[in-house]
C-alpha positions as CSV (number, residue, x, y, z in Angstrom):
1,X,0.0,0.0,0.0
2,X,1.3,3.6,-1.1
3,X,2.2,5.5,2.2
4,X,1.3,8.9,-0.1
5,X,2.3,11.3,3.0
6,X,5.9,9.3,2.7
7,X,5.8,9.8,-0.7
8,X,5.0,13.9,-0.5
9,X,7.5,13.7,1.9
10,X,10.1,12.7,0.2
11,X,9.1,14.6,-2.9
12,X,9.2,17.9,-0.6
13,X,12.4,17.1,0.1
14,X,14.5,17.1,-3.0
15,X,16.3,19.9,-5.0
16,X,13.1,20.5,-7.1
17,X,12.4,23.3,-10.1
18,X,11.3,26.1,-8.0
19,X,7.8,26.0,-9.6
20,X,7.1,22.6,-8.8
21,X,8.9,23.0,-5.0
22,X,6.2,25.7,-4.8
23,X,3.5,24.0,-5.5
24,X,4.0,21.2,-3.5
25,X,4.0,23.5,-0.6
26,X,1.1,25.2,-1.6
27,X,-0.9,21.8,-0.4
28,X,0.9,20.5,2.2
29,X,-2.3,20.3,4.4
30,X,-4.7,19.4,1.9
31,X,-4.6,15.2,2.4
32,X,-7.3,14.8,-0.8
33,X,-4.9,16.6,-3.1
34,X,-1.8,14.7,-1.8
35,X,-3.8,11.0,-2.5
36,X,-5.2,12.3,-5.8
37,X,-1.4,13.2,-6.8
38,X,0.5,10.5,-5.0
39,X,-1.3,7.1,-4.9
40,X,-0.2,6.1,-8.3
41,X,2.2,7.3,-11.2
42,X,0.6,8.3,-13.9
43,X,-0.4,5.1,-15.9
44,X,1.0,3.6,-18.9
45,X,-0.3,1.6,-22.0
46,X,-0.8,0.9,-25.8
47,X,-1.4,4.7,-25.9
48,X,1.6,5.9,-23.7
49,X,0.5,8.4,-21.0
50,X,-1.0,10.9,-20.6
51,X,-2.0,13.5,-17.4
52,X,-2.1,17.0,-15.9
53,X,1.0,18.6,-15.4
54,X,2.0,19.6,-12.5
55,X,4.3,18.4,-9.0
56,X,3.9,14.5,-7.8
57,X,3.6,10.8,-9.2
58,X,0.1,11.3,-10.9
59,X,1.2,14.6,-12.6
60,X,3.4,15.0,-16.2
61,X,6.8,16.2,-15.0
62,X,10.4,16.2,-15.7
63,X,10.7,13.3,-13.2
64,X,7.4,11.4,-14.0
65,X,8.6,11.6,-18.1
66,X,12.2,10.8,-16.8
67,X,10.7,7.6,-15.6
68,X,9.0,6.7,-19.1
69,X,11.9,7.4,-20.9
70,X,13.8,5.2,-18.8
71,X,11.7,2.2,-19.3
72,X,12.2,2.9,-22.7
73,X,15.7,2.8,-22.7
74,X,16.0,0.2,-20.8
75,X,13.3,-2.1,-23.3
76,X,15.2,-0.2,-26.4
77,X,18.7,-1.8,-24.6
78,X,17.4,-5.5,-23.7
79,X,16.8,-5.7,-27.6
80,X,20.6,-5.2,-28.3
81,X,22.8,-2.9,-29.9
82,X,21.4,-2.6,-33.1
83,X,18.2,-1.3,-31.6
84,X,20.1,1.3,-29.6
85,X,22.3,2.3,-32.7
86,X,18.9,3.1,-35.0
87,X,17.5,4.6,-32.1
88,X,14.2,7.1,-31.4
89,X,12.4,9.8,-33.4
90,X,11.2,12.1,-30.6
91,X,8.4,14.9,-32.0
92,X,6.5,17.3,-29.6
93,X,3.1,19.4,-30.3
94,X,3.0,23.2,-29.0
95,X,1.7,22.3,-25.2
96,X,3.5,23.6,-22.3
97,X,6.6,21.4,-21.7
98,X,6.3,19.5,-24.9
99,X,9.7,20.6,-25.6
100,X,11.3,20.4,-22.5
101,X,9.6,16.5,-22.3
102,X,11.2,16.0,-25.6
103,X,14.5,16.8,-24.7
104,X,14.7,15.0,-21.1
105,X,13.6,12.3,-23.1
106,X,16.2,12.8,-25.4
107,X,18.7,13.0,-22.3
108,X,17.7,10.3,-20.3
109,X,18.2,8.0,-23.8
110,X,21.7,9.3,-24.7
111,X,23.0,8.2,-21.2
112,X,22.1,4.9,-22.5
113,X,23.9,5.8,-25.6
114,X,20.5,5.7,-27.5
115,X,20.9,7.6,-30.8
116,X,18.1,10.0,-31.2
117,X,16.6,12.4,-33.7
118,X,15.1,15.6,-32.5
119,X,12.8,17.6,-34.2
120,X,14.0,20.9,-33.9
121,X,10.3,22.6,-34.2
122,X,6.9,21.3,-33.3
123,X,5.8,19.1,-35.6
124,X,2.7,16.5,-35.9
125,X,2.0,13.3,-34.5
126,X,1.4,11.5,-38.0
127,X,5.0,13.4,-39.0
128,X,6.6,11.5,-36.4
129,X,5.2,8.0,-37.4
130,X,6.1,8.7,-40.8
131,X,9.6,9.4,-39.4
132,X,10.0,6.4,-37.8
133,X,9.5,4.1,-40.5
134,X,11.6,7.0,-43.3
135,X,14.4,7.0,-41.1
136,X,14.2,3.3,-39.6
137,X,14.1,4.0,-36.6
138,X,13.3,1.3,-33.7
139,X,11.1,3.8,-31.5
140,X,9.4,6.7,-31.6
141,X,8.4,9.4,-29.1
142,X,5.7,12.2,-29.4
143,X,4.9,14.7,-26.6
144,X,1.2,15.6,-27.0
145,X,-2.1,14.9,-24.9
146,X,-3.7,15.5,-28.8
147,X,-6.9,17.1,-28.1
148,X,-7.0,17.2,-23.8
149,X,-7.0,20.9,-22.1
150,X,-4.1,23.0,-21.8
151,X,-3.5,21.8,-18.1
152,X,-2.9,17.8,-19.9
153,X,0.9,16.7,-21.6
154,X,1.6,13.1,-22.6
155,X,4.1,10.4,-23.6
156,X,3.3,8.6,-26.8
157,X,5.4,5.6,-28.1
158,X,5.5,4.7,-31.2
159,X,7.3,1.2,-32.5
160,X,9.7,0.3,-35.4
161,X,6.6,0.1,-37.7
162,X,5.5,3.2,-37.3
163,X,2.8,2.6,-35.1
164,X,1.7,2.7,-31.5
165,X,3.2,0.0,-29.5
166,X,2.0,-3.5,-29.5
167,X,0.5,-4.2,-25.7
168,X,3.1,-6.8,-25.2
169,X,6.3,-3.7,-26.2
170,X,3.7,-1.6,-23.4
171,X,3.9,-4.2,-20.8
172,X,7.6,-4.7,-21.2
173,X,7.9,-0.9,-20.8
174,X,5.7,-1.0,-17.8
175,X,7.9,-3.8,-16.4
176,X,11.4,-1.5,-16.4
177,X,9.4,1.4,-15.1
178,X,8.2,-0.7,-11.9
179,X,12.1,-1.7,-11.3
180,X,13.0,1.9,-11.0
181,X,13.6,2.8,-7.4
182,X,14.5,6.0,-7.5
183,X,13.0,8.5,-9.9
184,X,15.5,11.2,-8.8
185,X,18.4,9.4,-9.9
186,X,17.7,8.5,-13.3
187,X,21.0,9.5,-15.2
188,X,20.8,12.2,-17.9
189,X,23.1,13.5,-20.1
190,X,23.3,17.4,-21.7
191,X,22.4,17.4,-25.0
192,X,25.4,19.2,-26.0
193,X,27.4,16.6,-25.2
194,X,25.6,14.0,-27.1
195,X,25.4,16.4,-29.7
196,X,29.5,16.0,-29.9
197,X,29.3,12.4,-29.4
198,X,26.9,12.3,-32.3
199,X,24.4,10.4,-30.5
200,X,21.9,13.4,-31.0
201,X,20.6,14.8,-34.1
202,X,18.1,17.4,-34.8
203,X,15.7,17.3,-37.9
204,X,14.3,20.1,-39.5
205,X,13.4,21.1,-43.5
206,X,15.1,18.0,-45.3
207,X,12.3,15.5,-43.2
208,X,9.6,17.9,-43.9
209,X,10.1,17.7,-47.8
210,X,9.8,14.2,-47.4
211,X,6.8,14.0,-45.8
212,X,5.6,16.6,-48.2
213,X,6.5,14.5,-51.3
214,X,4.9,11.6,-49.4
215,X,1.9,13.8,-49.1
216,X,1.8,14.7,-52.8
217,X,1.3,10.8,-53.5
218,X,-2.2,11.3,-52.6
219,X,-3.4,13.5,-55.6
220,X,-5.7,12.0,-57.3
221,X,-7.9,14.6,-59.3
222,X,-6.3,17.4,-61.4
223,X,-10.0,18.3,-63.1
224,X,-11.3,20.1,-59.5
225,X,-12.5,23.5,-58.2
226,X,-9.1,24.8,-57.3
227,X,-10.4,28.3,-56.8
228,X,-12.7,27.0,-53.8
229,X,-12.1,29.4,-50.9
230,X,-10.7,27.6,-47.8
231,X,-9.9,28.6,-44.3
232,X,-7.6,26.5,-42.2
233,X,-7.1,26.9,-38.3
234,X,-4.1,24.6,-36.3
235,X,-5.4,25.7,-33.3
236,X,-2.5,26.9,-32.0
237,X,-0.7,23.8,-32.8
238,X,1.6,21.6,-34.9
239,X,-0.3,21.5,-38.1
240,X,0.7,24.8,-39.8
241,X,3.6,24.3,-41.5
242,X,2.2,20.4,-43.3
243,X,-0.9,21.2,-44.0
244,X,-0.7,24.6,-45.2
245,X,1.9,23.9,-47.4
246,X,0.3,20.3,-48.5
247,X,-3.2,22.5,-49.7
248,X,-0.4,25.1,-51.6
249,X,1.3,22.2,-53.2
250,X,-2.2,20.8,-54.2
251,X,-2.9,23.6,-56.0
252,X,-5.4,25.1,-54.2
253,X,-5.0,29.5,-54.7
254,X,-7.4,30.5,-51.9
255,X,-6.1,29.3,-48.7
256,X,-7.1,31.8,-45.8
257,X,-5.2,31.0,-42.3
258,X,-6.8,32.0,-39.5
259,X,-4.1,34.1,-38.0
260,X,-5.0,34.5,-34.0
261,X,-4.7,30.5,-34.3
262,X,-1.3,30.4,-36.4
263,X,0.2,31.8,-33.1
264,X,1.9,28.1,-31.4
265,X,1.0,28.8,-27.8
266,X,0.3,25.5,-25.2
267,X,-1.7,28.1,-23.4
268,X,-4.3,27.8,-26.4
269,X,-5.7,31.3,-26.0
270,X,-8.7,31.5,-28.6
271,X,-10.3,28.5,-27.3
272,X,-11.4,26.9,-24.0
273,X,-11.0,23.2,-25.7
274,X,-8.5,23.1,-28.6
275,X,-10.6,20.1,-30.1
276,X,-11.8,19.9,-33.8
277,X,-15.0,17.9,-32.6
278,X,-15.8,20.9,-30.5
279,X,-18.2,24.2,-32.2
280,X,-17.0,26.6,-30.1
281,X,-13.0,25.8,-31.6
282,X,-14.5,26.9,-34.9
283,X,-15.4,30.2,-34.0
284,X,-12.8,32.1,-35.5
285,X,-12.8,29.6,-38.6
286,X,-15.9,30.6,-38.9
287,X,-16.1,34.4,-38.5
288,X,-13.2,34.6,-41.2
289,X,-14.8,31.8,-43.3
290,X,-17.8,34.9,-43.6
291,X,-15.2,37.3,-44.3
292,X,-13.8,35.7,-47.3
293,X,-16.3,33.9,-48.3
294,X,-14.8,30.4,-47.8
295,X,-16.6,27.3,-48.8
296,X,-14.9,24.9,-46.7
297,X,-13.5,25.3,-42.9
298,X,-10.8,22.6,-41.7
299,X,-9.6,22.6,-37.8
300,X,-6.8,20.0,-37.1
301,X,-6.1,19.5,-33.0
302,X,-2.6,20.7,-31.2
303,X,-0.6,17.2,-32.6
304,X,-2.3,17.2,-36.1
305,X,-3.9,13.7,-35.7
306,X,-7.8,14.6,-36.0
307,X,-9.4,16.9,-38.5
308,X,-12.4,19.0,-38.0
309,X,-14.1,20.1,-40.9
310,X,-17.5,22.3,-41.8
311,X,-18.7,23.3,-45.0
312,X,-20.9,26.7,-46.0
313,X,-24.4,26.3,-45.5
314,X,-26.3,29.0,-46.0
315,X,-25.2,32.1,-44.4
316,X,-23.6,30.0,-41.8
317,X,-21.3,27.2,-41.6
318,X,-22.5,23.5,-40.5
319,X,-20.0,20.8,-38.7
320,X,-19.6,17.6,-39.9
321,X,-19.4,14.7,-37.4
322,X,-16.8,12.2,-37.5
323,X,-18.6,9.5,-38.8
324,X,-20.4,11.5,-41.1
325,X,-16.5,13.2,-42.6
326,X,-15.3,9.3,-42.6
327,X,-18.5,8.0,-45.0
328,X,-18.2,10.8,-47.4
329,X,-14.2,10.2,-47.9
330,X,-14.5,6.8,-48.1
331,X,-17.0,6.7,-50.6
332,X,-15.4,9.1,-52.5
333,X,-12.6,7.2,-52.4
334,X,-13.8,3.9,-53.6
335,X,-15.9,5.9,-56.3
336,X,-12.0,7.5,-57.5
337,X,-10.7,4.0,-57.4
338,X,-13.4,2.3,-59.3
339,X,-13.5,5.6,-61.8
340,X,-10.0,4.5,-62.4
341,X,-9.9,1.4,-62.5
342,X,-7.7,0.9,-59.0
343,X,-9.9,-1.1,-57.0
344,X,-8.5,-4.5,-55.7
345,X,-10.4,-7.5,-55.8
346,X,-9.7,-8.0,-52.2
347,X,-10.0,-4.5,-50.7
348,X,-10.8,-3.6,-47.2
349,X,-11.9,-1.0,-45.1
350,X,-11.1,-1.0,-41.3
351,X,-13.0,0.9,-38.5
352,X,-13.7,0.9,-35.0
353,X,-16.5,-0.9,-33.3
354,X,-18.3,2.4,-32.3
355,X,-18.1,4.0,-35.2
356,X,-21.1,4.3,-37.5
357,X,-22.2,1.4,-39.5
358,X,-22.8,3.6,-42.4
359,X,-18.8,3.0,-43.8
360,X,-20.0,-0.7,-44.1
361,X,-23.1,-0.4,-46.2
362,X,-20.5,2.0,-48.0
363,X,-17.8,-0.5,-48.5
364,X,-20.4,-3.7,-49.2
365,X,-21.5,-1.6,-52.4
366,X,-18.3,-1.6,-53.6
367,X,-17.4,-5.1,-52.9
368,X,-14.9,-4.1,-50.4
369,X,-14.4,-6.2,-46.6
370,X,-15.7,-3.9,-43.4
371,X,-13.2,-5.0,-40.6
372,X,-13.9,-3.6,-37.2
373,X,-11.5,-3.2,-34.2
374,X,-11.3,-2.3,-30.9
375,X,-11.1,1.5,-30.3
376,X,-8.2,3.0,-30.5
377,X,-5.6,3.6,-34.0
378,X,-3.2,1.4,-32.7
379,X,-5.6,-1.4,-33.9
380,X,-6.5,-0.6,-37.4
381,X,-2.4,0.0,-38.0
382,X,-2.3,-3.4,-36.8
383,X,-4.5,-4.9,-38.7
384,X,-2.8,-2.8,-41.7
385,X,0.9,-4.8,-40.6
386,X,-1.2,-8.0,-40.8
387,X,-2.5,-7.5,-44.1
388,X,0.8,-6.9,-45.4
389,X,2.7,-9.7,-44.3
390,X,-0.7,-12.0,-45.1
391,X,-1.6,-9.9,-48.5
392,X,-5.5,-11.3,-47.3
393,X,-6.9,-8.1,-47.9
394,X,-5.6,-4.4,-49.4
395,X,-5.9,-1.7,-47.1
396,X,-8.0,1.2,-48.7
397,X,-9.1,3.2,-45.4
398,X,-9.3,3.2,-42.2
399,X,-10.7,5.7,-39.9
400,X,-12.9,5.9,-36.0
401,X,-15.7,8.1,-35.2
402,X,-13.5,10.5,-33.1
403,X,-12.4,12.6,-36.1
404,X,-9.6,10.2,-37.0
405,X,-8.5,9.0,-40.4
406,X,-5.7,7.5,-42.6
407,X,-5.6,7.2,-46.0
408,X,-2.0,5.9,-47.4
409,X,0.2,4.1,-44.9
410,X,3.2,5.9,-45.1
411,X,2.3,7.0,-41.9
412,X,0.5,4.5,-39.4
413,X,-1.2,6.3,-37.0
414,X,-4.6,8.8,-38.1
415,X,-3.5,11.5,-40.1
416,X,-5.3,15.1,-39.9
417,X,-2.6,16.6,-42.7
418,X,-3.5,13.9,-45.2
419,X,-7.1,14.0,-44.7
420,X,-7.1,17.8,-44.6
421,X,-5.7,17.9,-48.5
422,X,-7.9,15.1,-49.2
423,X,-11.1,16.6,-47.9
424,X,-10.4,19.7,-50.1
425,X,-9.8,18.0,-53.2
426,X,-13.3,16.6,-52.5
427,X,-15.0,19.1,-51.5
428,X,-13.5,21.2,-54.8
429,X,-14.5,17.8,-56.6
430,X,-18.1,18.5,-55.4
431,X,-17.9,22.2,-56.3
432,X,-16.9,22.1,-59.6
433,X,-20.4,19.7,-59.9
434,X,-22.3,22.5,-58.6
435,X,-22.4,20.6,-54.9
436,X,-21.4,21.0,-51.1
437,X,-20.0,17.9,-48.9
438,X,-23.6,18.5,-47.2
439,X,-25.2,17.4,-50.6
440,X,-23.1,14.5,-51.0
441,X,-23.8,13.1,-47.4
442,X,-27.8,13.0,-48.2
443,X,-27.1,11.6,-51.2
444,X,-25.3,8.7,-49.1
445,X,-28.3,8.7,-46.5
446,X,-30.9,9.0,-49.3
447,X,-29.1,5.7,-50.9
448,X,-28.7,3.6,-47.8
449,X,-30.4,5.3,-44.5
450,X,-30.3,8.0,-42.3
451,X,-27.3,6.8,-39.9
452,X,-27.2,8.8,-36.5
453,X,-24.7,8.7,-34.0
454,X,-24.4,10.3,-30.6
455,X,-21.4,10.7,-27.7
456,X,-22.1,11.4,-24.2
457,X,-19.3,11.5,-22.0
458,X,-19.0,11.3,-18.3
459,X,-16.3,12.5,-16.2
460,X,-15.1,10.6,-12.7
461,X,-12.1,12.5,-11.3
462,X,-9.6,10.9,-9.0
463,X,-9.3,7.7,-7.4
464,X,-12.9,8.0,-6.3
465,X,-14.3,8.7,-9.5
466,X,-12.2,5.6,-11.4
467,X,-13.8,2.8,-8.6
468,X,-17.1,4.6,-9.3
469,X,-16.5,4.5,-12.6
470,X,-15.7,0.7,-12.3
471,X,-19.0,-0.2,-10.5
472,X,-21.0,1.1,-13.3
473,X,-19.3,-1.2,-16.1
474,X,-19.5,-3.9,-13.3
475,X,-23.7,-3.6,-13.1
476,X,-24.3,-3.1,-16.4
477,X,-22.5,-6.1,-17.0
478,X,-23.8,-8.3,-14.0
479,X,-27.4,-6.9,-15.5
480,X,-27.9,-7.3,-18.9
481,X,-31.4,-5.8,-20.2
482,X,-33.9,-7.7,-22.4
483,X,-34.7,-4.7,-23.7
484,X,-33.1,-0.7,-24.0
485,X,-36.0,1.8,-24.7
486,X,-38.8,-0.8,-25.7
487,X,-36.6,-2.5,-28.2
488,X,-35.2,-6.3,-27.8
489,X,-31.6,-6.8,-26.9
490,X,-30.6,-9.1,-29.8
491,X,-26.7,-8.9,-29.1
492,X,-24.9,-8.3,-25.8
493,X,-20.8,-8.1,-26.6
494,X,-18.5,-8.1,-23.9
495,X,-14.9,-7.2,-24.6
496,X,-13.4,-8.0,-21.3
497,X,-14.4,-12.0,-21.4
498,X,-14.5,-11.9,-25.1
499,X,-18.1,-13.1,-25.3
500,X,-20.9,-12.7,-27.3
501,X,-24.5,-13.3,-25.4
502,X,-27.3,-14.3,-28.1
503,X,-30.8,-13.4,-27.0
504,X,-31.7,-17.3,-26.8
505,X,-28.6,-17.3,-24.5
506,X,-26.0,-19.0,-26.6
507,X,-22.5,-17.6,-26.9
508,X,-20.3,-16.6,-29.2
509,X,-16.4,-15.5,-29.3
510,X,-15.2,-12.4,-30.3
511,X,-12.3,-12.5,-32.3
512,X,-10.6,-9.3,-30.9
513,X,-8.5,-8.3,-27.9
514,X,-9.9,-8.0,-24.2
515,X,-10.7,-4.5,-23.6
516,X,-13.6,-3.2,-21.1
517,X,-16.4,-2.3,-23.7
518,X,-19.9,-3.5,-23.4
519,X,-22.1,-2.9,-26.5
520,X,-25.7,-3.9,-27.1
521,X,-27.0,-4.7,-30.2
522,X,-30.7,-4.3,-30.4
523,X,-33.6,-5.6,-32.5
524,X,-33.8,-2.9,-35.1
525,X,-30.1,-2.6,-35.7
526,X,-29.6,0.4,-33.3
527,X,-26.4,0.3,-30.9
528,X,-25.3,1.2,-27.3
529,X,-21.9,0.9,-26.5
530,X,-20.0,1.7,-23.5
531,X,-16.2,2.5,-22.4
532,X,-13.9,3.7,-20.0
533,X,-11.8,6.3,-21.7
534,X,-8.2,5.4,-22.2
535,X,-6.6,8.6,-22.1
536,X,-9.3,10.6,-19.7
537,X,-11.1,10.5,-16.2
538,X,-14.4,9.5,-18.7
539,X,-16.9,6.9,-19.0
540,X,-18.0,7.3,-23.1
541,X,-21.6,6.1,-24.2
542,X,-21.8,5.9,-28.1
543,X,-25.4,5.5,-29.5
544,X,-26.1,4.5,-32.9
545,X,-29.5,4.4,-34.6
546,X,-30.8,4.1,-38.7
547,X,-34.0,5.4,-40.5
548,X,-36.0,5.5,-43.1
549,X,-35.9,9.2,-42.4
550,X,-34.2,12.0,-40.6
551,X,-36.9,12.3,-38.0
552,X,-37.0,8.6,-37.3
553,X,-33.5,8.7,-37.3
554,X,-33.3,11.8,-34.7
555,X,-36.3,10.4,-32.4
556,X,-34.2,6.7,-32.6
557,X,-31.5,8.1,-31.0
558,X,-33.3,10.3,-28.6
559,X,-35.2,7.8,-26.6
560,X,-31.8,5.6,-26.6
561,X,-30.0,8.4,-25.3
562,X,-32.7,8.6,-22.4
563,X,-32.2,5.5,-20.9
564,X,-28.4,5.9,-20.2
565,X,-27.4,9.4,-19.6
């Protein structure tokens, strides 16, 4: 059991950066704030880490992201000097600390004589998987907590491939981490001195044009509206310099930046929530999209990885959801593809198990394979390393209902730059056929159903809130319903035993990883699934409904949404 009084103690003790000595002070009597930042360090998995910043063991600090990196370099040295010689990729978004991280992490590497290559300016998550593999690299590092508040920083790691670690590379992270006794001793090195020993490089303009050429690859359209008006907004983060350079190289003449938002500041400013999915991180987007008279608006998060887009409607501007953005580009994809005589025989389109069910009606049209996964990119770039050492199926797209998507797999985690440029050439495709993306989407729903989907998130702060948060997963799945809002339960999947629950009461296996996810299928085809957040004190209910109209559709989802939240 944590003594966490010992363990403020000893914190309180040590030689600490004055801002963190002072705020360990400043709650020396306050016992709740102690547990809440002492009981644990901040946890790791498949997705890194990620946390508020500030002074203790359950905060993002030099010392907490010392640890990490020293689990790291100790996995990176039990896999021999060759691993140690091709070494890390570290990237960092615009957050407070992200650079700072990045080079501790750096430091804490090179006294393992770990080569690594450090971005010299912010740069995106997708950039950084795209480095790994162009470089090849045996591990990569991103400082971000993507979309969180400003208060959040994070610890991503990214394997040889590419991708977000495999849970067996987590665990053996996890493993070196819990060997370290003391996190105040971890050896570091200056990075001038690794600079001279040449076990530090810095990457700049050279990778960039890489990526860019990489990015050019997905052109596929020439005969397109390439005097559509765009506005683009980073939101303060690492997106600028890709994407706004990807839409030049594109062709496109009208690209209007929203300026306020250009600014890289972890302090995000201009917005309360620096999230694409969010309205409110569109306002500026959307007061300069009226200015200029912009067709399309596109919003990518502080590490580049999601895309928000809306599109003129009106005298206003209307958001697109991230199911709805993920039909219209894969259909417009498969439609390129056939138009050109590209599609495979044995194509396949991956998703995620709460994402909308519309991509699969999609996909069957065109004779392509739906393939869901667990939540979570790590598991569609999985399923993308399968394919290719198999050759069962040929990747075409792969995206998740939380604004993530990734077309070509030059990089393997989602990719907001790549989607950005290829959501304008659609959108211009539309245009110069006298459309919006809005038309095109009730063109899908007129062809195969209104699809709706709907997130509600609840937030359980602290130790208390996790076990509280644990005993509602726990009941639901002690007490499965016959029924949810007058409909029969036809389906009851459980990720955490694995097990499919017929309504006659037979079983079945599911053929995917244990992960704690309950999700009710009911009579009618509607959905309810349910999940612990992996990255935030959340418990997320996704809803998904179809009809033969918009208002059926809308009052589907409404008396779904009214028996769980």
């Amino acid at each position: 059991m944590v003594n966490v009084r010992d363990l403020y103690n000893w914190w309180n003790e040590m030689s600490l950066p004055s801002y963190l000595a002072e705020e360990l002070v400043s709650f020396a009597e306050d016992s709740s704030l102690i547990e809440d930042r002492f009981y644990q360090y901040v946890s790791f998995g498949t997705g890194g880490m990620r946390g508020v910043l500030g002074a203790g063991t359950n905060r993002m600090n030099v010392y907490t992201i010392r640890r990490v990196a020293e689990g790291l370099a100790r996995y990176i040295e039990s896999n021999g000097e060759a691993a140690k010689e091709r070494g890390v990729v570290i990237a960092y978004d615009t957050r407070h600390f992200s650079y700072e991280f990045a080079c501790e992490t750096a430091s804490v590497l090179g006294a393992h004589g770990i080569r690594s290559y450090v971005y010299k300016e912010a740069r995106p998550t997708p950039q950084l998987s795209f480095t790994v593999r162009q470089l090849h690299a045996y591990a990569g590092v991103v400082i971000t907590a993507s979309h969180n508040p400003k208060q959040y920083n994070g610890f991503k790691v990214y394997g040889e491939d590419g991708a977000q670690l495999t849970p067996q590379s987590a665990n053996d992270i996890v493993e070196h981490m819990e060997n370290i006794e003391d996190i105040f001793s971890i050896k570091v090195c200056e990075l001038e001195q690794l600079e001279q020993q040449r076990i530090l490089s810095w990457l700049g303009s050279d990778m960039d044009a890489a990526y860019l050429e990489h990015l050019l690859t997905l052109k596929d359209n020439d005969d397109i509206a390439l005097n559509m008006k765009l506005v683009y907004t980073p939101l303060h983060g690492a997106g600028l310099v890709p994407v706004s350079e990807g839409l030049q190289a594109f062709g496109f003449q009208h690209i209007h930046i929203v300026n306020e938002q250009a600014v890289q500041d972890g302090a995000f400013p201009t917005v309360s929530y620096p999230n694409p999915e969010e309205p409110a991180a569109f306002a500026l987007a959307m007061e300069l999209g009226r200015k200029v008279g912009a067709d399309l608006l596109l919003a990518t998060d502080p590490d580049a990885d999601r895309l928000g887009v809306a599109v003129k409607n009106g005298e206003g501007y209307e958001l697109l959801t991230g199911n709805q953005l993920g039909a219209l580009l894969l259909h417009y994809l498969l439609s390129t593809k056939q138009s050109n005589d590209t599609l495979p025989d044995n194509g396949v389109m991956l998703k995620t198990i709460v994402t909308s069910e519309l991509g699969a009606m999609i996909a069957k049209q065109f004779g392509v394979t739906t393939v869901n996964t667990l939540t979570g990119f790590k598991y569609i770039a999985e399923k993308i390393a399968e394919y290719e050492k198999t050759g069962a199926f040929s990747y075409l797209f792969g995206y998740e209902e939380s604004y993530g998507y990734l077309i070509e797999t030059f990089a393997r985690d989602k990719d907001a730059v790549q989607v950005a440029l290829k959501v304008a050439e659609m959108a211009a495709f539309y245009a110069k056929n006298g459309q919006t993306l809005l038309d095109g989407l009730q063109n899908l729903y007129h062809q195969y159903g209104y699809y709706k989907e709907a997130l509600v998130s609840q937030v359980f702060e602290g130790k208390n809130g996790q076990d509280e948060m644990k005993a509602i997963l726990d009941n639901l799945r002690r007490n499965v319903p016959e029924s949810i809002a007058d409909l029969a339960v036809k389906r009851f999947e459980d990720y955490l035993t694995g097990l499919t629950t017929l309504a006659d009461g037979t079983t079945e296996s599911i053929v995917l990883p244990k992960e704690n996810v309950l999700k009710y299928i009911l009579e009618d085809n509607s959905w309810v699934a349910i999940r612990p957040s992996g990255t935030e004190p959340k418990c997320k209910f996704y809803f998904g409904v179809v009809g033969e109209t918009e208002e059926e559709a809308k009052e589907k989802l409404k008396q779904l949404q009214a028996v769980f939240v």
